[in-house]
N, C-alpha and C positions, 0 to 999 in steps of 0.2 A: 504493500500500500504506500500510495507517495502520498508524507505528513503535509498538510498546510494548514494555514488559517486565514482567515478573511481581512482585508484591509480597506477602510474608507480611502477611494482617490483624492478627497478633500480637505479632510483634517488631519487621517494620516491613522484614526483611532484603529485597535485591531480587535480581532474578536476571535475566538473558539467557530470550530463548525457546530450551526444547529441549524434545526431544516426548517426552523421557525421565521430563521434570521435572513432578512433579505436587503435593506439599507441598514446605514450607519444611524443608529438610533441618537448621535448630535445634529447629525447633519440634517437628518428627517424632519426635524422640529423648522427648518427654514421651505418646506416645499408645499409650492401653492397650488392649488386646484389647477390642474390641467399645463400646469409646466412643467420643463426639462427634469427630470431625477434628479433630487438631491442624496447624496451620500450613498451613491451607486457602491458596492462595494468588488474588490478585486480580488480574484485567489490566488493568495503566494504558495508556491508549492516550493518548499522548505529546504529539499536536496536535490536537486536537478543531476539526472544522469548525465556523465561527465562523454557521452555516447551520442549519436546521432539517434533520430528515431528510427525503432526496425524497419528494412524495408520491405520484410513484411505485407503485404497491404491488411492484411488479417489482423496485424499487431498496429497498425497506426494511432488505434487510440487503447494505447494500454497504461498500466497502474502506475508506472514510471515517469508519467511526463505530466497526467490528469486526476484529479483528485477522488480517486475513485478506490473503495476500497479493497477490491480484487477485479481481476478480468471476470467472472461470473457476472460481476454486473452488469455489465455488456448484455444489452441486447442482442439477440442473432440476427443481425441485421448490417447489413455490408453497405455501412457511410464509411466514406472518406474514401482517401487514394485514389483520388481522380486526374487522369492527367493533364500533365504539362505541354501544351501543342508546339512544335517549330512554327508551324503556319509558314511556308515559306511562299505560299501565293499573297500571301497578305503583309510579308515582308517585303517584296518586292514593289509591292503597288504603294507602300507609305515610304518607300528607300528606309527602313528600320532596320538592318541585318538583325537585331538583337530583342528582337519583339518575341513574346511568348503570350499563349494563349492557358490561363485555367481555368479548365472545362468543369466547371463545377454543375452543369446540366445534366451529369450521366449519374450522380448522388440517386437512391434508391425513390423517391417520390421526385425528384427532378429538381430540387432547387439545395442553395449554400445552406438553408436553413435545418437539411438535416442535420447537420454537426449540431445545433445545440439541442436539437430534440434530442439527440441520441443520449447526451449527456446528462441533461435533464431528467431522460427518463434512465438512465444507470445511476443515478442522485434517488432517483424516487424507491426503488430498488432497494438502493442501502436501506432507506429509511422503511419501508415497510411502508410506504404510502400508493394507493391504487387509483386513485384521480387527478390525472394531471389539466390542469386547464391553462389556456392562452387567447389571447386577442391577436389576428391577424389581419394583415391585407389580401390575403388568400397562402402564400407559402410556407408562411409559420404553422397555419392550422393543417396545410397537408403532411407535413413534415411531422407535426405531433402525429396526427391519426393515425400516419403511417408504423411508425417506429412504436406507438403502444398498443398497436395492434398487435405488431411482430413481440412484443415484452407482454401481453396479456394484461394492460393495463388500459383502465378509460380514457377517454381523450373526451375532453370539452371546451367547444372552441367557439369565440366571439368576432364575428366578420362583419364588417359592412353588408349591409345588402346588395349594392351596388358591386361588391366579388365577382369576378371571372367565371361565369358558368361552371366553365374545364377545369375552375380549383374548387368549387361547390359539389360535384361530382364526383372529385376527386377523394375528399374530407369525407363526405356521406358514405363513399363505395368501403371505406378503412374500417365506418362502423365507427365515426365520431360522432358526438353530441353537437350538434349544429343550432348557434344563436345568429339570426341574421340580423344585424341591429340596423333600427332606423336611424341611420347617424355615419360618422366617421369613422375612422379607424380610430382616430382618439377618443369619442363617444365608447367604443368595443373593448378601448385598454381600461377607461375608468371603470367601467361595468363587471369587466372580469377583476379587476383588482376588490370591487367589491363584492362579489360573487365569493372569490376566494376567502375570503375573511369571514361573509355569513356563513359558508358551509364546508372549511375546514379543508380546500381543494389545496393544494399543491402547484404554485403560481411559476408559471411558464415564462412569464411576460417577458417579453427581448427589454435586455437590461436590468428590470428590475431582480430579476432572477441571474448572481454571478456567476452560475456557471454557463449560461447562455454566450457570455465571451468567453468563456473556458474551452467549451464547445466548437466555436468559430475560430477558435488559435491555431488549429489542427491545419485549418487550411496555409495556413504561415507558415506552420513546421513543414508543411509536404511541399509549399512553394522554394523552400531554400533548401531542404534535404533534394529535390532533385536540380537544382541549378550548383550545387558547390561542387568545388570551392567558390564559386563565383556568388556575388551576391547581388540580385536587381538593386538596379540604381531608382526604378520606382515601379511604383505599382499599383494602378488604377482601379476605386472599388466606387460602385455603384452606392450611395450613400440614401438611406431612408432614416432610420432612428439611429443610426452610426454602429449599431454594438457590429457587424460583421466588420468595417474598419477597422474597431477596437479590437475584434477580435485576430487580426491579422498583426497589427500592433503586435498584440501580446506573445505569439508565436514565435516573432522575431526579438522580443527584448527579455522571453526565456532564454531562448538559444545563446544572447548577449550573455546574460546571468551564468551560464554553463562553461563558459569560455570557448564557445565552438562556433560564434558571429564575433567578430570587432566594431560592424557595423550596422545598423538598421538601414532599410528603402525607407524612400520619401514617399510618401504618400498621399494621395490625391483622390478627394471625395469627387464624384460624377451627380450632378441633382440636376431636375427635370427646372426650366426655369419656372414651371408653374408651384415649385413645390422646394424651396432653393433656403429651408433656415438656415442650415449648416454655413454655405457660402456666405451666406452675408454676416454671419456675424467673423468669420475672419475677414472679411473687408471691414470690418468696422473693427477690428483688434478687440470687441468683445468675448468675453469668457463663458456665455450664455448664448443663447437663440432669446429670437421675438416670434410670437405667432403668424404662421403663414396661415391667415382665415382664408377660407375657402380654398384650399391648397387642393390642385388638383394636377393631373400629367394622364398622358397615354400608356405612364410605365405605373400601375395598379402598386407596386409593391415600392417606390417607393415614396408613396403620397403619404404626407402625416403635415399636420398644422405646426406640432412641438416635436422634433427630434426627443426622444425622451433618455438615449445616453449622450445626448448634446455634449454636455460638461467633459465629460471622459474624452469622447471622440474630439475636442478639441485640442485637446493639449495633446494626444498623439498625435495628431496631423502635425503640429506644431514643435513639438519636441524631436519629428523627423526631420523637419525642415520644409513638408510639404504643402500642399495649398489644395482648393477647389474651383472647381468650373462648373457652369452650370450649360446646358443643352436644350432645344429648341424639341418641340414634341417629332416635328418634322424630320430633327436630324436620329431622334433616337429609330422614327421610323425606317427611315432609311440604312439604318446601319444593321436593320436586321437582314434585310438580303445580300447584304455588303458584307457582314460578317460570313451571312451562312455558304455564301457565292467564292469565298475566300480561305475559309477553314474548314467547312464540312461542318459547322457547328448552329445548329437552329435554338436560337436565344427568344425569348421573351421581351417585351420593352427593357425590363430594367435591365436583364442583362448585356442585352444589345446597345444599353445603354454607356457600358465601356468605350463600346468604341467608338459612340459618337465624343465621349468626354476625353479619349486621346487626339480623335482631329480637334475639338477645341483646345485642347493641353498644346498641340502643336502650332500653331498657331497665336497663343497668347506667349509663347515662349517660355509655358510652366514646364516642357517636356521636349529633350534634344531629341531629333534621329539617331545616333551614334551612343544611345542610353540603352541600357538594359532595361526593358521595359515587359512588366507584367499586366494584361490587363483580366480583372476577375470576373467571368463570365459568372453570373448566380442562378438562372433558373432557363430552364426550357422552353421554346416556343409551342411548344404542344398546349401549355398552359392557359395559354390567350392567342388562339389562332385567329382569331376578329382581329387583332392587333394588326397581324402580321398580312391580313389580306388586304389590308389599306395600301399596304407598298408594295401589294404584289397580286393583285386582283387575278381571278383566275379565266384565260381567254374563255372564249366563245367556241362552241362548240364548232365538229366540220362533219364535212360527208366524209362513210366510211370509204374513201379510194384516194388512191398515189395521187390525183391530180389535184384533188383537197388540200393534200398535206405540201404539192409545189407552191400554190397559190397561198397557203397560209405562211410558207416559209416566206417567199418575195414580199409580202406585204409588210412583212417583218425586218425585212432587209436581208436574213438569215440568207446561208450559202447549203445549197442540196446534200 
């Protein structure tokens, strides 16, 4: 078992593990109805193997690196170790020799959010707890169903109504407890936060739940376990509540802790500009977010009014040295048949959303061509295929003969 304990990012206060305990009981006394987290808390894991993580992929999330009391805990369920693409069609066409693709779409329900469900639910495990509940924009609540399906545990999940069909379907088919809320996704996190409290559930919530970036580190360790010795110079993550940044952070400033990094990636939030807190509050050298009312995008997963690990996620952008851009609903569209036309990798808005926030990184001059550059692909286009027919309508139908398919190619411009 790898010992740790819990630490406020704010004050600094530390605590015992208890599965009661989810903020820093100082810092909690300053948080106001429907703002950022206060006294989000961190897991220090105590002795850090002085070892690479297995490469394994069976072992990627084992007792050695995660706070987890034995591998038993583990669900039977194969998150993580997803790979690292060359992309060399899409190296070529942005002049990047050193661009890498992680395919975090091939995770077992399709999106990054399995790592903390997994985690989550191996936390719920230890404790002898059977109902896990979360508020999502649709990939958090698949990623619980999924993973406590496979662990024989409830899943109870709080969506907007307005959810992606394809992840409504997706949650239901797992055999989760399905709340459609009439409201936001923030409306869906207050609700389950009090859900949690009248009836004793075991709170999932991204962020306020630490192991949730415990969970999402995983993807840090497998992005520098398979680039070393080399280390990305940065690395692009599609930004909603911040904890999967944070949790990339974390991955890379254990490995620091272990003596087997000297260096962290700079890091760089991607936000839809209809949905942009994170962004502006480092253009305004603030330590906080303001409410994005009526915060909406194309990219479902990462729309939220309050970032709710705001706090956290700033200071790792910031203590990497890195920064955020923000992207046009149009350009995330387009970058999904640009990416998929490119890598072989069919993304959802938000994921597809990478690579519109590396053409704007390249161009605002946050991000060289001649950099090592990661960008974090998070969920699957299968998830929101409505999305992805905007940018890529499907022709018209032909007659069934050869001279259908010349005429439809000439019309096209296409060669026979």
């Amino acid at each position: 078992m790898a010992s740790f304990h819990l630490r406020c990012g704010e004050c600094g206060t530390t605590y015992a593990e208890d599965p009661t305990r989810l903020v820093c009981s100082v810092c909690a006394e300053h948080q106001e109805p429907g703002g950022s987290l206060r006294g989000v808390l961190e897991v220090v894991v105590e002795s850090l193997p002085q070892v690479w993580p297995a490469e394994d992929p069976g072992q990627r999330f084992n007792a050695d690196w995660l706070p987890i009391s034995t591998p038993a805990s583990c669900p039977p369920f194969p998150v993580g170790a997803t790979p690292l693409l060359d992309a060399p069609a899409l190296r070529a066409h942005l002049d990047m020799p050193r661009l890498w693709i992680k395919d975090d779409t091939r995770n077992p329900s399709g999106s990054t959010k399995d790592r903390a469900s997994y985690l989550v639910t191996a936390k719920a495990r230890d404790y002898g707890l059977q109902t896990i509940a979360t508020a999502s924009t649709g990939n958090a609540a698949t990623a619980l169903a999924a993973v406590a399906a496979a662990a024989a545990k409830r899943a109870v999940v709080f969506v907007p109504a307005a959810a992606p069909q394809a992840k409504l379907i997706q949650m239901l088919s797992y055999g989760a407890t399905v709340f459609r809320v009439d409201g936001s996704y923030d409306d869906a996190f207050e609700l389950c936060v009090d859900a949690c409290r009248a009836f004793g559930w075991y709170n999932r919530n991204t962020g306020i739940n630490p192991f949730t970036i415990e969970g999402k580190k995983t993807a840090g360790l497998e992005i520098a376990a398979d680039l070393a010795p080399e280390v990305p110079d940065v690395i692009l993550v599609p930004t909603g509540d911040g904890v999967i940044l944070s949790g990339v952070a974390k991955g890379f400033t254990d490995l620091m802790r272990a003596g087997l990094l000297t260096r962290v990636p700079r890091l760089v939030a991607v936000q839809p500009e209809g949905s942009a807190a994170m962004v502006h509050a480092l253009r305004t050298d603030a330590e906080d977010v303001w409410a994005v009312h009526g915060a909406k995008s194309v990219a479902d997963s990462l729309v939220v009014q309050v970032p709710r690990n705001a706090r956290c996620c700033l200071r790792e952008i910031r203590a990497s040295g890195g920064d955020g851009v923000t992207v046009t609903d149009d350009a995330i569209l387009a970058a999904i048949p640009a990416l998929a036309r490119r890598t072989g990798v069919f993304a959802e808005p938000a994921g597809a959303a990478a690579l519109a926030g590396l053409e704007a990184a390249l161009a605002a001059g946050v991000v060289e061509r001649d950099e090592r550059v990661v960008l974090l692909v998070t969920g699957t286009g299968l998830k929101d295929v409505a999305a992805a027919a905007r940018a890529v309508p499907p022709p018209d139908p032909i007659a069934p003969s050869l001279a259908a398919v010349v005429e439809s190619l000439e019309r096209a411009g296409g060669a026979v």
